[in-house]
Phi, psi and omega in degrees: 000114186242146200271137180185166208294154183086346199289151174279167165206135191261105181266133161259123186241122173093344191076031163260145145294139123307261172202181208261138170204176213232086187312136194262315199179133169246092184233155196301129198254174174280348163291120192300153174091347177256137205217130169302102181258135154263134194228136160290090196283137180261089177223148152310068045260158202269151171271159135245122171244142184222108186243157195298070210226164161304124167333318229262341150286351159281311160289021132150348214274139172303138171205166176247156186240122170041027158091017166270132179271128165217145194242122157250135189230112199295152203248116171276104214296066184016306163271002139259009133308310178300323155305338158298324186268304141346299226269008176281357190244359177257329169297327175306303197316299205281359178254359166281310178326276168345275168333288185294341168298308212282014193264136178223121174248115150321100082009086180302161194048179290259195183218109203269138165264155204266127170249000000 
C-alpha cells in the first residue's frame, strides 16, 4: 500500500495515535533517496508540517525523531474498504465462471444437419 499525496494518514508517537494529517505534497529532497513530506496536521488550529523521511517511512516503517519512535499509517476509508471487498469477491466469481466455461463435454449420438 504506498502513501501519496491527499492520502489521510494517522501518526503514532510513542506506538500512541497522536493525530491525523493529510499528505499535501511529496517532493524530492537534496539528499538523494529523501523525500520533503508536506503533511496538514487536522488539529485547532490546523498546522503544516514538513518532514524530511525515507520511502520506506512514508509507507508505514518506524523511525525516529529526536530519538521518539514515530509510525505513519495510511488511514483507509471504511467505504473504501467495503469496496475493496466487493470487487475481491466479484473477481473470485468471475475466475470461478471463467473455470467452468472452459470445460467441453462430448454428447454421444446421432448428428443432426443443420440447414
Amino acid at each position: 500500500m504506498s502513501t501519496t499525496c491527499n492520502d489521510l494518514v494517522l501518526v503514532h508517537i510513542n506506538g500512541k495515535p497522536a493525530f491525523f494529517a493529510r499528505i499535501e505534497d511529496i517532493s524530492a529532497d537534496v539528499k538523494p533517496g529523501w523525500w520533503q513530506v508536506k503533511l496538514l496536521v487536522l488539529t485547532h488550529p490546523c498546522q503544516i508540517f514538513t518532514w524530511i523521511l525515507e520511502e520506506s517511512q512514508i509507507n508505514g516503517a518506524q523511525f525516529t525523531m529526536g530519538g521518539t519512535p514515530v509510525i505513519i499509517e495510511k488511514v483507509i476509508s471504511p467505504l473504501g474498504r467495503e469496496e475493496e471487498v466487493l470487487n475481491q469477491q466479484q473477481e473470485k466469481k468471475s475466475e470461478g465462471n471463467s473455470k467452468e466455461c472452459g470445460k467441453v463435454v462430448a454428447f454421444p449420438g446421432k448428428k443432426k444437419d443443420i440447414e
